[in-house]
C-alpha positions in Angstrom: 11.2 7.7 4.0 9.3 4.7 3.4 10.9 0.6 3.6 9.6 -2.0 1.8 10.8 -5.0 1.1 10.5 -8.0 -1.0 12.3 -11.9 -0.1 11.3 -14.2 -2.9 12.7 -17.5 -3.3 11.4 -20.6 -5.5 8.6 -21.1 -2.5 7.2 -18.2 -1.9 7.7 -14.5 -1.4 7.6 -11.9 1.8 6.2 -8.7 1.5 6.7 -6.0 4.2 6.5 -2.1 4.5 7.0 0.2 7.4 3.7 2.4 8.7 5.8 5.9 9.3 3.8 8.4 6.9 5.0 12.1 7.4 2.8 14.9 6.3 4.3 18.0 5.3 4.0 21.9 4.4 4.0 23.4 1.2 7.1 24.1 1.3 8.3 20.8 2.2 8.8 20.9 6.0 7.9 17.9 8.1 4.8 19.2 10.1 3.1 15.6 11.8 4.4 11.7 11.5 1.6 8.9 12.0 2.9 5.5 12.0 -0.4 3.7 11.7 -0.1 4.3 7.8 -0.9 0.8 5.7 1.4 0.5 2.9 0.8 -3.2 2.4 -3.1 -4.4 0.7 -4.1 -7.5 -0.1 -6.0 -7.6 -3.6 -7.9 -10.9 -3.0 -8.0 -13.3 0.3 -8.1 -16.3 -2.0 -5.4 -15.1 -4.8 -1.8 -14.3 -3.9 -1.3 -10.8 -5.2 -0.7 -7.6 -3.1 0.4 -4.0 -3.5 2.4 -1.8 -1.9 1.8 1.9 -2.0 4.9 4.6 -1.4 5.4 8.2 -1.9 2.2 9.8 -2.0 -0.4 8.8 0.2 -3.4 9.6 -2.2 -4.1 9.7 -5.4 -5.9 12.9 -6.5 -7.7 13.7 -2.9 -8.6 9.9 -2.6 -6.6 7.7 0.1 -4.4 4.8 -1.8 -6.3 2.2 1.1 -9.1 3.2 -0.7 -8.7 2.9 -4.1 -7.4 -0.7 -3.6 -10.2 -1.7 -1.4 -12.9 -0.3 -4.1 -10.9 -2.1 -7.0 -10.6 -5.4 -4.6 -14.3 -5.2 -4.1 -14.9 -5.0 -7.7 -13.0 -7.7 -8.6 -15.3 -9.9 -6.3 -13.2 -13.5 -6.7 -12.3 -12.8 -11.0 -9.6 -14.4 -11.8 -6.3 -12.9 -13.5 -5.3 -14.0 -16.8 
């Protein structure tokens, strides 16, 4: 079961998520828990906008750390909006 959690107030906001990722038969049986997992991915150093991943830990065969690394690299400083 994943944990993350948001604090916002009119200063700023906290993002946090635990690192516990369980992998599991096909049949739904807990077979091995890691928990070095990052849940938590920074889209740009200079822009304040982050995701956090739950659930699944890939999207069609492809790590989520990946995909928001490859679209973070693309992005290479844009702007949003």
């Amino acid at each position: 079961m994943t944990c993350e959690v948001a604090v916002m107030n009119k200063r700023g906001i906290a993002l946090a998520a635990d690192s516990a990722v369980t992998l599991s038969d096909n049949k739904g049986n807990a077979k091995k828990i890691y928990h070095t997992a990052e849940k938590l991915f920074s889209l740009s150093p200079e822009l304040p906008v982050a995701i956090m991943t739950y659930g699944a830990a890939d999207i069609m065969g492809v790590p989520w750390e990946t995909v928001v690394k490859v679209y973070a690299q693309k992005l290479d400083g844009q702007r949003f909006g």
